[in-house]
C-alpha angles and dihedrals in degrees: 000000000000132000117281085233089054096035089070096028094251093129094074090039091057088043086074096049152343085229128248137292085231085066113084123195118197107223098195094177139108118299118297130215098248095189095058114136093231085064103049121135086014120140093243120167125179128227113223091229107175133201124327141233083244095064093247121128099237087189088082110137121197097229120153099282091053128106107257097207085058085063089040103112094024099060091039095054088043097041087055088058103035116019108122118257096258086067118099098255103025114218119242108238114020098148085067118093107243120214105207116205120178115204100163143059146185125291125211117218127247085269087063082222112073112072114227122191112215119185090209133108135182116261103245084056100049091047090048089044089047094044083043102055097038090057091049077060113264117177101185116022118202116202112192086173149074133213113270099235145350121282132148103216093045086049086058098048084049100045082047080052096051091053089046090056090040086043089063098044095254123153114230120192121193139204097235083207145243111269099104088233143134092239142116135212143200090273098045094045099062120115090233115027106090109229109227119214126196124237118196116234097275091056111255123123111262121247086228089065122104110237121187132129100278092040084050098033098044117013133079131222131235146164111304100150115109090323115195126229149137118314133201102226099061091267124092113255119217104209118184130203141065082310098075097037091057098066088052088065101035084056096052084055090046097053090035081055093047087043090050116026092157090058116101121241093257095055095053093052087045093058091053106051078046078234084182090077095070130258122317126237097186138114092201109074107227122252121276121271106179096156082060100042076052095055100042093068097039089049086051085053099049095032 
């Protein structure tokens, strides 16, 4: 089976940079260990956050005396994006600055004992985490999470959120999600953000994987089977799901972005979704190419 970085031709595309510090990618997770060795010598720079709608304390850091599992997700989505080159795996674009926001925390189970980690945030928070990190000047936003539950008015703070993002040229990737169903959401609906299934290692796109037309017309696969990445606890962790796909895709923004800094936003995301073959009529998002999305602007460049 081959390697989730060559499985999307990332590993040539990373070959030509580790992208630039111009280039800023919106982390909006959980918290991440800063101080993780995998990250030394990255341009991190941590959002304030605050407390929540939810009633949680975004402002939650992973220091020693903090519970690792709580920094769990935070530090593997942004391990995957960030960690220097010497890491196993490296991560795709550490030369980017990296704006972390957290916007989640950890959850504690009915037994008020047992620590759960839950990629979700309410949708207030994750409006004010998105608004926040494209004003600290974001160019490509990656969302491994999903709002914690339905409402209307915090729908509409996060869809203002989404055209405020689009608005500024950013690029905002999204986790379609994990319930294996034929569904969209507020995230995956939107006109700009690009939806991220996840394939499993053979290929083929994972029954876990949300599908949908937004998700197909729109949206783009990547790796999402027993991803490795950076752990707290001094071990890698393999996390499967929509989660890890999404940051495959963010970083290939990231690098196309450092290798082209003249290319509109739109150009770049066409590129991606590879938009010159026709319009798609498909619930399932096609594989990754990055080594083509590469190759379809610098072609326009020397042509």
């Amino acid at each position: 089976m081959t390697a989730p970085l060559d499985q999307v031709g990332l590993s040539p595309l990373m070959a030509r940079g580790a992208g630039r510090p111009e280039v800023a990618v919106g982390v909006v997770d959980g918290p991440v260990a800063l101080d993780h060795p995998g990250l030394a010598g990255g341009r991190l720079r941590l959002l304030p956050g605050g407390v929540g709608a939810g009633g949680g304390d975004h402002r939650v850091g992973c220091g020693r005396s903090a519970d690792p599992v709580s920094c769990r997700h935070g530090t593997f989505v942004a391990g995957l994006l960030g960690a220097h080159r010497m890491s196993d795996p490296p991560g795709i674009c550490p030369g980017c600055t990296f704006l972390l926001r957290p916007v989640f925390g950890v959850g504690r189970s009915s037994d008020g004992g047992s620590v759960r980690l839950t990629a979700a945030a309410w949708p207030e928070d994750l409006a004010d985490a998105i608004v926040e990190t494209v004003d600290a000047g974001a160019r490509v936003l990656n969302l491994s999470v999903a709002p914690e539950r339905p409402s209307s008015a915090g729908h509409r703070e996060l869809e203002w959120a989404l055209d405020h993002a689009a608005n500024r040229g950013v690029i905002t990737v999204v986790a379609a999600g994990n319930q294996g169903a034929v569904a969209s959401s507020v995230l995956t609906r939107h006109p700009w953000t690009v939806p991220v299934g996840a394939y499993d290692r053979r290929g083929r796109p994972m029954d876990l994987s949300n599908l949908g037309g937004s998700i197909g017309g729109r949206g783009i696969g990547a790796p999402g089977e027993a991803v490795v990445g950076l752990g707290t606890d001094g071990r890698p962790l393999a996390l499967t799901g929509t989660s890890a796909a999404a940051p495959f895709v963010a970083g290939t923004v990231a690098l196309l972005r450092s290798a082209f800094p003249a290319a509109s936003p739109a150009d770049v995301r066409s590129a991606l979704l590879r938009a010159g073959s026709g319009r798609r009529r498909t619930v399932v998002p096609p594989l990754l190419d990055a080594w083509a999305a590469y190759g379809t602007p610098h072609r326009a460049r020397v042509g």
